[in-house]
N, C-alpha and C positions, 0 to 999 in steps of 0.2 A: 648144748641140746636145749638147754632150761630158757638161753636167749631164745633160739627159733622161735620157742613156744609161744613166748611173751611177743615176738613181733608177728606171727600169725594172729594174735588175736585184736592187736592194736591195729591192722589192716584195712583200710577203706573199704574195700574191695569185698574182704569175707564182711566188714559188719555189715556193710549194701547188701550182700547177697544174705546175709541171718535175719536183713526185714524181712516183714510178710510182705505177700504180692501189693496189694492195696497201695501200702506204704510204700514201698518203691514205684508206683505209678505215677502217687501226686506227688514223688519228687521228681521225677523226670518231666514230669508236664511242668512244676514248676521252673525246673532248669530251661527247660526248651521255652516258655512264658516268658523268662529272664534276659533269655540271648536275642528272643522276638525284639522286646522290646530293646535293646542295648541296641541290636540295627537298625529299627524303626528311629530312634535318636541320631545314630550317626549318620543316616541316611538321608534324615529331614535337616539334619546340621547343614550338610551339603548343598542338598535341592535348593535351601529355603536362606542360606547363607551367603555372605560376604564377597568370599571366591569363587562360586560360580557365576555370581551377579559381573565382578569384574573379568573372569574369562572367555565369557558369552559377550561382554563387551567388547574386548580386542578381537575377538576372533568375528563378530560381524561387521567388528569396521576394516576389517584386513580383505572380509570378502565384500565390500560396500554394499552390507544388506542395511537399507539405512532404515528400514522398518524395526529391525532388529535392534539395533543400536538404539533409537527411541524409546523401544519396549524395558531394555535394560536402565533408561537414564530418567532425572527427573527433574525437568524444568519449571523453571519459576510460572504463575499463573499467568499467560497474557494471551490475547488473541492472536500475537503476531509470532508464537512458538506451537505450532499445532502438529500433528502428523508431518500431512501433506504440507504443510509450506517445508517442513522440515526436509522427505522428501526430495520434493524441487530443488531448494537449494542447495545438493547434496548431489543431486544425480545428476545437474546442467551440466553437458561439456561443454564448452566453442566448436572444439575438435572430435569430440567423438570418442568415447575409452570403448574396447573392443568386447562384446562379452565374452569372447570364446579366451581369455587369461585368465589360468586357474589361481587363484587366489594363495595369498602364501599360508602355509602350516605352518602353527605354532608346535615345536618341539621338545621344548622344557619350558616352564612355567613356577613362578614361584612367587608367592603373598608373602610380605614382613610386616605386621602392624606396627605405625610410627608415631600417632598419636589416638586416642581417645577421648570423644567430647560426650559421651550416651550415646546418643541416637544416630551419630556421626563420628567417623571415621577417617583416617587418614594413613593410605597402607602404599608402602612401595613396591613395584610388582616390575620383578625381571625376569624376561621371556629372552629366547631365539628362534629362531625361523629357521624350517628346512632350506637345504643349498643357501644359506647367507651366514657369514660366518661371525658378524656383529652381534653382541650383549646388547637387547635394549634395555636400558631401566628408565623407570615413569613412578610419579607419583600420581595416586589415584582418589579421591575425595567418594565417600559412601557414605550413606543416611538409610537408617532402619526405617521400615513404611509399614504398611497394613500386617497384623497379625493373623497368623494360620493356623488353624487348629488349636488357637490359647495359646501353642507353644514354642511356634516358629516365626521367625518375620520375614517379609521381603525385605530385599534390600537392593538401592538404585542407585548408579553411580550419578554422581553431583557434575559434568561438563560445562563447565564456566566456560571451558574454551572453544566450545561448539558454538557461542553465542555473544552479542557486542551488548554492553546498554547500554544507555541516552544517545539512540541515533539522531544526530542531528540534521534535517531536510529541509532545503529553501525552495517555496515555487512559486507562482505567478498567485499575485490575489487573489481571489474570489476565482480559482481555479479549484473544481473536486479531487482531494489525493486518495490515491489506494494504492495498497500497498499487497501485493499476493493475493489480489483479490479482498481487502482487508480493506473498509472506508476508515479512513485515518480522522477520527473523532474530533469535533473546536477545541474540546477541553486541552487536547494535548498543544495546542496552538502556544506557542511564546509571542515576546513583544520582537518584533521587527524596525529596524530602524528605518528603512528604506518602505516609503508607503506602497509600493506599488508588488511588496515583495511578502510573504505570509514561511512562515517559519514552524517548522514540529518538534516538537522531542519525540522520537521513538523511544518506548521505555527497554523493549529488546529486538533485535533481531538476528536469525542466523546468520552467523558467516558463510558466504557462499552467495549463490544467485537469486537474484530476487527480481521482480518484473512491477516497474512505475509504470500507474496511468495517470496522466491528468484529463480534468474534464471541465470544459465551458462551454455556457449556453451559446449555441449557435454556430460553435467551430467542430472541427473533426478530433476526434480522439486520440492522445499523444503517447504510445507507450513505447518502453524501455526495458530490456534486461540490463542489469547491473548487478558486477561486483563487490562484494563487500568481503573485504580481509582485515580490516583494521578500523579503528573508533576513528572516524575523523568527517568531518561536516561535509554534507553530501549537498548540493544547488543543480537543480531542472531547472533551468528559462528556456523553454523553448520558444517560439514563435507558431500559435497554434493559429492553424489555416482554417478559413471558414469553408462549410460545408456546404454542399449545394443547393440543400435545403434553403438553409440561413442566408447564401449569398442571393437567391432568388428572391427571398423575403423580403431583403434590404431593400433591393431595386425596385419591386413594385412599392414598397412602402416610401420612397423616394418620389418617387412618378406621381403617387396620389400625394405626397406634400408639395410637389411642386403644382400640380392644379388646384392644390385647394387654397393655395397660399394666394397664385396669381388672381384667383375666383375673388377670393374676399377680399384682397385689394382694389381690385375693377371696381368693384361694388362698395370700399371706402366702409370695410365692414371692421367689427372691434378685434384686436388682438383675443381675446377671449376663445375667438371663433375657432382659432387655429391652435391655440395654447397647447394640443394634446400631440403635435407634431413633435413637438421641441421637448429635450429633457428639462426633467420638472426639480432641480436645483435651484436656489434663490437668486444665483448669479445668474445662469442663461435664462432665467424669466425675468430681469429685470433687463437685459442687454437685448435679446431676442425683440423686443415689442419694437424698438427706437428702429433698426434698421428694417422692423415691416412698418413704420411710420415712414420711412424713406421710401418704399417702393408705394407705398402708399400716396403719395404726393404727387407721384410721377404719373396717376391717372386723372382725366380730367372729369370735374364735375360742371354742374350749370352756370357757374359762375367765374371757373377757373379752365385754361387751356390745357392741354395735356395727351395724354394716350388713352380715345373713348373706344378702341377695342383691339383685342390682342392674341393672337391664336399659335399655338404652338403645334410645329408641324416635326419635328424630330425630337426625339430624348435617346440618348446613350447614356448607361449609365456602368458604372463600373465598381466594384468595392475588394477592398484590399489593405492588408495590415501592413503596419504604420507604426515603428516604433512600439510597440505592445500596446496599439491603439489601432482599432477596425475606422478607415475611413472612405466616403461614398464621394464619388467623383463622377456627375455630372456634366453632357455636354448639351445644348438645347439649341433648335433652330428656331424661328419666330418670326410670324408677319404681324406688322402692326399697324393701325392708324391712327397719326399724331394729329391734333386740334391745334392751329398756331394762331396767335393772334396778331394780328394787321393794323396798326391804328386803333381806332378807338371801339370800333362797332364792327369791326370785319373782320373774319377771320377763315383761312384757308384750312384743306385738311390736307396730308401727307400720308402716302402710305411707303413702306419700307419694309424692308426685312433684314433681320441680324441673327445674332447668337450668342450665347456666353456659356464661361464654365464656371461651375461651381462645384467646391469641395468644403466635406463637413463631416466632423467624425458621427461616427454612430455608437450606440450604445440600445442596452435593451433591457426595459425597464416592465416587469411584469412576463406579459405575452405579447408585448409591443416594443417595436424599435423605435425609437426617438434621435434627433439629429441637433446638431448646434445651431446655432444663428446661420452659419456659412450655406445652410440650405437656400435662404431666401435671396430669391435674385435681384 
């Protein structure tokens, strides 16, 4: 009887109920304050933690929400890892994936952490899938990010394998590269061995599809979707076609160097005159002048016989790449009349008519096309 006594008064229960009202209010608000906060912790543990970061990850790459997958990951700083190229490269088929395939369920799920660096983790994580009756296990890399509320952090998984680094790309010289719409910078430029050939490092790109353009002055634009699954040296040569802008430009800037060549010759004028036809390197300015000395010769002045006039009544002209060289092909009709000399004081005239072809590459130097010696007839 004398224990009852003693355990009725030892009782949680009667001494809660022997406080006054007051007192049993601020403990009940403090309990229910206590339990607030114990879920508020375990709740933000979750939201703002490790294993939702990684389950939010498999589960938007199972459904290819590749927005998502991004949101969850966190790539090294470069231009050529952004959203949208990420996207693109992610969502090209050749073939076509169907929308309407419901994406697989994840059905058990489980986190082991396997190493600890601070801010970075490395945790094994095996899952299975509705209707498939395989264990997958993966190991998964995560890095602690921005802090929330002082007391939480994000966290992002690290996919090294979602991306290649030092891509390596070969393309024509003095050809503009872009890459997903990305102008591929000099700096990234290496030495090339081959002169006529210009070389990149990509410092990263997605695995997956990616769209090359090249671009040169006065040709049409060359682009590409390509595959990328694995690190290994990527080479574009194409053979870029002139545009009809440019090929139109050629041939009239061909027409006016061939009248103004034949002009200053007739007239025994200085290579000077013409010097702006012909590309302005040391070598074709020093070889260019001798063979307008040659056609030069071929006219007569007061004291020499020759061809005292010359009229050109066709030009076809044609242009067309060459070896990774644009060249301008020439065909000309021509009436002329030759001065012959006779003895000592006499001299007959001749008139005739011929033609010749000429070809000579082209290049374009400013806002001007320029042509080799092979222009001058």
């Amino acid at each position: 009887m004398e224990e009852q006594k003693n355990h009725r008064k030892l009782s949680p229960i009667l001494w809660f109920k022997g406080l006054s009202p007051w007192i049993c209010g601020l403990l009940l608000n403090v309990a229910v304050m206590l339990l607030l906060v114990l879920i508020f912790f375990m709740a933000g543990s979750y939201i703002y933690g490790p294993a939702k970061t990684a389950r939010g990850y498999y589960e938007a790459k199972l459904a290819e929400d590749w927005n998502a997958v991004y949101d969850n990951c966190k790539f090294p700083d470069s231009r050529f890892l952004s959203r949208q190229i990420f996207v693109n490269a992610m969502s090209y088929q050749e073939n076509g994936t169907s929308a309407e395939i419901k994406p697989p369920e994840i059905t058990s799920y489980m986190m082991r952490k396997k190493q600890d660096n601070g801010n970075r983790a490395t945790y094994q994580v095996n899952y299975s899938l509705k209707d498939d009756g395989d264990a997958y296990i993966e190991s998964i890399a995560l890095e602690r990010g921005s802090s929330v509320l002082k007391v939480f952090n994000n966290w992002y998984v690290l996919p090294e394998s979602l991306y290649i680094k030092d891509v390596s790309i070969t393309v024509p010289e003095g050809a503009r590269l872009t890459i997903d719409g990305v102008d591929v910078l000099k700096e990234l430029k290496k030495e090339s061995e081959v002169s006529d050939r210009a070389t990149y490092n990509i410092p990263y790109l997605f695995r997956g599809y990616h769209t090359i353009e090249l671009e040169e002055s006065g040709k049409d634009t060359y682009r590409k979707i390509f595959e990328l699954d694995e690190k290994k040296a990527l080479e574009f040569i194409p053979e870029l076609q002139l545009n009809n802008k440019s090929g139109k430009e050629i041939c009239e800037q061909a027409e006016k160097a061939i009248d103004g060549i034949y002009t200053a010759a007739a007239a025994h004028k200085d290579f000077k005159e013409i010097s702006s036809f012909f590309a302005s390197d040391t070598k074709m300015q020093n070889s260019a002048p001798k063979s307008y000395e040659e056609l030069v010769s071929e006219f007569s002045t007061r004291k020499t016989p020759g061809i005292s006039t010359l009229s050109v009544t066709r030009v076809t002209t044609s242009v067309q790449n060459k070896e990774d060289a644009m060249q301008v092909e020439i065909e000309l009709s021509y009436t002329a009349e030759r001065v012959r000399k006779r003895f000592f004081f006499f001299y007959n005239t001749e008139n005739y008519s011929d033609s010749a072809k000429l070809k000579a590459q082209v290049t374009k130097e400013g806002e001007h096309w320029v042509f080799e010696e092979g222009i001058i007839p």
